[in-house]
N, C-alpha and C positions, 0 to 999 in steps of 0.2 A: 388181414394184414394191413397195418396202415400207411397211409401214403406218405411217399419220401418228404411232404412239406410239410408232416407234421412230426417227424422224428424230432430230438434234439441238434442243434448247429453243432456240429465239431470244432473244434480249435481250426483245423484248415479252411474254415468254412469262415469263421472270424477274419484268418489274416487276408483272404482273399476282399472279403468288405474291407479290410484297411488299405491294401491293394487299391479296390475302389476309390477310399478317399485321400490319397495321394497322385491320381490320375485327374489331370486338371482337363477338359472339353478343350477339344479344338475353339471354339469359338471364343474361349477367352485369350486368345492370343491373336486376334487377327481385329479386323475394324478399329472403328475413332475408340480415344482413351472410354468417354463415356459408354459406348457400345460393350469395351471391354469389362469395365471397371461394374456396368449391368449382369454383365452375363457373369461374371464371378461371384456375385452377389446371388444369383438363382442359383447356380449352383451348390453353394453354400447351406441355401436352405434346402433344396434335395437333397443332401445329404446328411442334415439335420434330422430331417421328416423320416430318411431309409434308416437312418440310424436307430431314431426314437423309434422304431415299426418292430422294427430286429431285436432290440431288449423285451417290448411288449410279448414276443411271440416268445420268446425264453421262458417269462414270467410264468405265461399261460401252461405253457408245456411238462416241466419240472421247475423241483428249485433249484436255484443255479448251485454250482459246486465253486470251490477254492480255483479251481484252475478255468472255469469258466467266465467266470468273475474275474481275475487277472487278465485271460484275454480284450474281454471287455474293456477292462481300461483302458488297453494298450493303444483300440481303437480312439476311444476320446481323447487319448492324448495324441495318438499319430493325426488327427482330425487338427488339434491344436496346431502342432506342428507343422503342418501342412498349409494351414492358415496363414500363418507367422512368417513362415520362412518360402511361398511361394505367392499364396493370393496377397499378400500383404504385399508386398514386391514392389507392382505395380511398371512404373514407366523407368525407374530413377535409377538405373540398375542394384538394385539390392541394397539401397543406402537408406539404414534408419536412421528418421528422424523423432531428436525427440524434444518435443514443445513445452517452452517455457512459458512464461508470461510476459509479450500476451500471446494468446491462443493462437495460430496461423490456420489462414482457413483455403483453402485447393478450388481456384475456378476453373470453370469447365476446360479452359484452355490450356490448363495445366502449368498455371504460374501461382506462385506463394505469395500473399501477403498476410501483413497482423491485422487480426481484425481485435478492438479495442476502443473502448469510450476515452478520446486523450481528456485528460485534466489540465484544468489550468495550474502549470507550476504555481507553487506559494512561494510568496516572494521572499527573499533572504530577510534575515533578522536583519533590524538596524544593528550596525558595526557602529561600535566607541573609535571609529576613524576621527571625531570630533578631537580637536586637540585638550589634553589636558592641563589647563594653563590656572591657575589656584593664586594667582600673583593680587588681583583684585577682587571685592567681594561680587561685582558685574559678571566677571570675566565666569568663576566661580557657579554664581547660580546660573549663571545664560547654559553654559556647557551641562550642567547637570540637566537642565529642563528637557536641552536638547536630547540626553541620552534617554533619561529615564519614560520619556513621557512619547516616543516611538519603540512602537510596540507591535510584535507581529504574535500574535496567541499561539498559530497553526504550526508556527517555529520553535518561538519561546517555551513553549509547551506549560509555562508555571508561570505565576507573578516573580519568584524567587529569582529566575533568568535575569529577569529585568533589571532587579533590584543589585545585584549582584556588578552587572553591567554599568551601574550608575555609580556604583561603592567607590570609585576613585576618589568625586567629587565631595564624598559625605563622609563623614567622624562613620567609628565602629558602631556605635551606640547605635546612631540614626540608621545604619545598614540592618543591624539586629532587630530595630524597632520596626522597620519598615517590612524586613522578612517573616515576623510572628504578627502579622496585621492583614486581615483581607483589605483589598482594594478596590474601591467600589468602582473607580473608572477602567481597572480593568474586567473587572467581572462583566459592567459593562458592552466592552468590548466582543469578551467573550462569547454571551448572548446574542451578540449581533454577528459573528463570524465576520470581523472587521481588523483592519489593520490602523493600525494610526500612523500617520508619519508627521510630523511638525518642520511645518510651514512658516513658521517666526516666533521669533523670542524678544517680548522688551524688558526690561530690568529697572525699577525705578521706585523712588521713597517709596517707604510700607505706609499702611496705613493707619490711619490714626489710632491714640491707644495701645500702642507697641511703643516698649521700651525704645528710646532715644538712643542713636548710638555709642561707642566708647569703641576706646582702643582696639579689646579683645572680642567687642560682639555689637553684630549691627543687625536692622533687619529690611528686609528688600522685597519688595511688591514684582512680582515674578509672574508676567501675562503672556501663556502659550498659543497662537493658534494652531491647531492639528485640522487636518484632514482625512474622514474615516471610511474607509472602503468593505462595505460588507454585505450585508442583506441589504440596509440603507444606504446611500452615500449622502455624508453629510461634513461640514465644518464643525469642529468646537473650539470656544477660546475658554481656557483654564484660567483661571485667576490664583494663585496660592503667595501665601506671606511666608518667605523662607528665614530664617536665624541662623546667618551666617559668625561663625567665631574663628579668631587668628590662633596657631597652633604656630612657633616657628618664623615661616616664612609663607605660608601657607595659609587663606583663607579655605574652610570648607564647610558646607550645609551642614547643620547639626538639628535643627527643626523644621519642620513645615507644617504647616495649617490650611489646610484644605483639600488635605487627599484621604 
């Protein structure tokens, strides 16, 4: 006749293991959180190890049946359960939390913080806060220079921002032209994960070899210095010949040469 440890487990022989793994040790409820929050953790894995032990000896014995196999789950899930809803617990009475970004990490002493690599904000786009004053061909290119030619990539996200940004100061054409054209200072830029900001504008005759002015169209030597913040820091001073022409009452950029 063989012995009662090697018969098949009964269904009541099941719920009393589940039994088991719903019974939490004295000792995870008494001592420092640490001492606690240990001893829940061996328990955990004993009960893993008896669990894993109790299928193995199923396996060996017969093959499981429909209703032995359902009990079986019941286990893994009450195991679940029990996890969830007691060892998980902890000090906080019963209050889940659940972690966003960033990640909050539990010290020993049982206070929260975010643990996270902080970043350095990226700084806002230049704002067209520059006034838009089109009254002279100076007033005109200075404000343009000033907008177009500060530039944050990490914001902007596109040359197109940029261009767009500056469009008050410029004819349609020159906005269009400027938007279906890479840009080589800001590509630039780009490359170097830099921001530019401009530092001064002077505005004065073009240079030689450019049509002479007239009523409707003038041309104006247009010198930026910017300062660039990225991998390198460094100064640049722009130089570009802008062709500014009267529309109205309105002077605005309609070419440049050297971007």
């Amino acid at each position: 006749m063989a012995d009662d440890k090697d018969k098949p487990r009964t269904a009541a022989d099941f719920r009393e293991l589940l039994k088991e793994h719903y019974e939490v040790p004295e000792e995870t409820r008494k001592g420092k959180r640490r001492e606690r929050r240990r001893a829940r953790k061996e328990h955990r894995q004993k009960q893993r190890v008896n669990t894993r032990q109790v299928l193995e000896e199923e396996r060996r014995r017969e093959p499981m049946t429909a209703a032995g196999a359902a009990v079986i789950i019941a286990v893994i899930l009450g195991a679940g359960f029990a996890a969830t809803h007691w060892w998980g617990k902890g000090d906080d009475g019963g209050r889940t939390t659940v972690a966003t970004s960033p990640t909050p990490t539990v010290t020993d002493d049982g206070e929260s913080g975010a643990s996270s690599t902080p970043s350095a904000p990226a700084s806002p786009s230049p704002s067209s806060s520059v006034a838009v004053d089109l009254s002279t061909p100076e007033k005109t290119a200075e404000g343009w220079a000033r907008v177009y030619l500060a530039r944050n990539p990490p914001v902007d996200l596109k040359h197109e921002t940029v261009v767009e940004r500056a469009a008050p100061w410029m004819t349609d054409a020159l906005t269009k032209n400027l938007i279906g054209n890479d840009d080589k200072l800001w590509n630039d830029l780009v490359s170097n994960g830099g921001v530019s900001t401009v530092t001064g504008v002077d505005v004065g005759k073009a240079a030689q070899g450019l049509p002479v002015d007239t009523p409707l169209r003038v041309w104006r030597k247009v010198t930026v210095q910017t300062s660039v913040e990225g991998y390198k820091k460094y100064d640049k001073t722009i130089v570009l010949q802008a062709e500014l022409t009267h529309s109205g009452s309105d002077w605005r950029v309609s070419r440049v040469l050297g971007v």
